[in-house]
C-alpha positions, -999 to 999 in steps of 0.1 A, spaced: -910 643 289 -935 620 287 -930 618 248 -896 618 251 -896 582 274 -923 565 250 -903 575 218 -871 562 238 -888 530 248 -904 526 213 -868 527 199 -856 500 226 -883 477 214 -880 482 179 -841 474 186 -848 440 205 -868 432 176 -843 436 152 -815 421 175 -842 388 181 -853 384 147 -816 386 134 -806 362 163 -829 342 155 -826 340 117 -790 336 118 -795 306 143 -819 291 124 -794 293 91 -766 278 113 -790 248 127 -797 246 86 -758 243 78 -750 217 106 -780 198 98 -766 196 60 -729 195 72 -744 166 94 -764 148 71 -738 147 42 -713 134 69 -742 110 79 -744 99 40 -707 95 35 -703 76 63 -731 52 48 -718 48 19 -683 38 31 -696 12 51 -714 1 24 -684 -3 6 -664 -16 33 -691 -43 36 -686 -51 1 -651 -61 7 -637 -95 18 -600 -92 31 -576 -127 27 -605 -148 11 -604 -182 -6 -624 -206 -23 -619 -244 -31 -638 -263 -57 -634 -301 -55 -647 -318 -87 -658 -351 -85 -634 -365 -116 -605 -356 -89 -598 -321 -102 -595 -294 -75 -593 -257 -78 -582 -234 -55 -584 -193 -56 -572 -164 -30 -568 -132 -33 -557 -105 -6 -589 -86 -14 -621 -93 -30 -653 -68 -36 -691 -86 -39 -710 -72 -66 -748 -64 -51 -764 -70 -82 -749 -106 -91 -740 -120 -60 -721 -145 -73 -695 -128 -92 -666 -111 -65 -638 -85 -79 -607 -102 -70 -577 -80 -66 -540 -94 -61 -550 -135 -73 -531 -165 -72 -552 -200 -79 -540 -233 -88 -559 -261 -105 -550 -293 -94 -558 -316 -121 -560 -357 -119 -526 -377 -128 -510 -344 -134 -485 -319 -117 -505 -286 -106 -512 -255 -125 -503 -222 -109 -519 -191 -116 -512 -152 -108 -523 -118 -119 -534 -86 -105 -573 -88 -108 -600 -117 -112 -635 -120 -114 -649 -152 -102 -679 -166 -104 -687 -187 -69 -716 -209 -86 -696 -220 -116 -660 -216 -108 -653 -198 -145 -626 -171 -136 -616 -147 -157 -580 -133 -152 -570 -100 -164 -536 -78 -158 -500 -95 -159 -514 -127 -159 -488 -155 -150 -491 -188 -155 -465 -219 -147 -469 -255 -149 -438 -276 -145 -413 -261 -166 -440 -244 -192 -444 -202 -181 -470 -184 -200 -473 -147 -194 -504 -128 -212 -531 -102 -203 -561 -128 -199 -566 -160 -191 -608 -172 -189 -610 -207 -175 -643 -219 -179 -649 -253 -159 -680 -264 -179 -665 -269 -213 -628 -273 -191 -615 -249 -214 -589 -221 -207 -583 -194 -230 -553 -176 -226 -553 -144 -250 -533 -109 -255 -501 -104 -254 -492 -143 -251 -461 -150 -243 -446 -190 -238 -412 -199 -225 -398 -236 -212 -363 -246 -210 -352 -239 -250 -383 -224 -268 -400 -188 -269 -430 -183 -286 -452 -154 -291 -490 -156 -305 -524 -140 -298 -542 -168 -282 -536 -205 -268 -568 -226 -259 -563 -259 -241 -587 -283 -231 -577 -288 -196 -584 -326 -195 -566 -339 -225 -541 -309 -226 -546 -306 -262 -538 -270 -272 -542 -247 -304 -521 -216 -308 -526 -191 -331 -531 -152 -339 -561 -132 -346 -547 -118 -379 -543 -150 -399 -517 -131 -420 -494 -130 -392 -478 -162 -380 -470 -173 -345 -433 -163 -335 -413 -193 -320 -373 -190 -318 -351 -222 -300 -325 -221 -285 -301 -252 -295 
C-alpha cells in the first residue's frame, strides 16, 4: 500500500508541475503580448502627437515691408517641417499682397509652402489669382520677395473683361508690374482670343 500512496503522490506532483510550469509559461507569454500590444500602442500614440504637434490650425502670418508693401498669408491648416523650421506645409491658402499706390492682389490655392524667414511662397494646386478685373488661374505661382518676382507657371490661364489668353508661364516684377508671357516650347505661341 505503501507503494501504491508514494507512486500516487509522485503522480500528483509531477501533475502540479506540469499544471505550474504551463501556467506559468503561458502567463509569461501573455505578459509578453500585452507588453508588445502595449508598447506599440505606446509608440502610436507618440507618434500622433508628434504629428499633431506639427500642426498649426487657422494660422496667419503678416509681413510688413518697409517700401509700404504688406503681405498677408492664412491657411486653415499648416504642418512645421522639423528639419527646416522655417518652411510650414500650408493646406487650404489664401494671401494677398498689398502693394504701395496699388489695388491688392488676392491669392488662393489648395497647398503652400512658405518660408517664415524670407516670405518666398510657393503655391501649388488650383492656384487662383485676381487683381482688379485681371484672373489668372494656373498650377503654380512662386513669389519670391527678394528679387519681388512672381512666377506664375503650368497650365496658365488669363481672363479680364474681353481677352483670354493661354501660355506656359507669366513672370512679373511685382514693383513695376512689368510682365513677360510666353511658353516653354518656343514653337508654340501664346493663345489670346478677344472678344469685340
Amino acid at each position: 500500500m505503501q507503494k501504491k500512496s508514494l507512486l500516487q503522490l509522485l503522480i500528483l506532483i509531477l501533475m502540479l508541475m506540469i499544471i505550474l510550469f504551463f501556467y506559468k509559461s503561458y502567463n509569461v507569454d501573455s505578459n509578453t503580448s500585452n507588453k508588445d500590444s502595449d508598447s506599440s500602442i505606446v509608440k502610436k500614440e507618440e507618434a500622433s502627437k508628434k504629428e499633431l504637434q506639427n500642426l498649426i490650425y487657422n494660422i496667419e502670418y503678416i509681413a510688413e515691408g518697409e517700401d509700404g508693401n504688406n503681405y498677408i498669408i492664412k491657411a486653415e491648416v499648416g504642418e512645421l517641417n522639423n528639419d527646416k523650421p522655417e518652411l510650414i506645409l500650408m493646406k487650404k491658402v489664401t494671401a494677398i499682397i498689398y502693394l504701395k499706390d496699388s489695388d491688392p492682389i488676392n491669392i488662393s490655392s489648395d497647398f503652400a509652402n512658405y518660408n517664415s524667414s524670407n516670405f518666398n511662397t510657393e503655391f501649388y494646386e488650383n492656384v487662383l489669382i485676381t487683381h482688379q478685373i485681371h484672373v489668372i488661374t494656373s498650377n503654380n505661382l512662386d513669389l519670391i520677395f527678394e528679387d519681388n518676382l512672381a512666377t506664375i507657371s503650368n497650365n496658365v490661364i488669363y481672363k479680364n473683361l474681353n481677352t483670354t489668353m493661354q501660355a506656359d508661364k507669366i513672370m512679373m516684377d511685382l514693383i513695376t508690374k512689368e510682365s513677360k508671357i510666353f511658353m516653354d516650347n518656343k514653337s508654340e505661341k501664346v493663345k489670346i482670343v478677344s472678344k469685340k
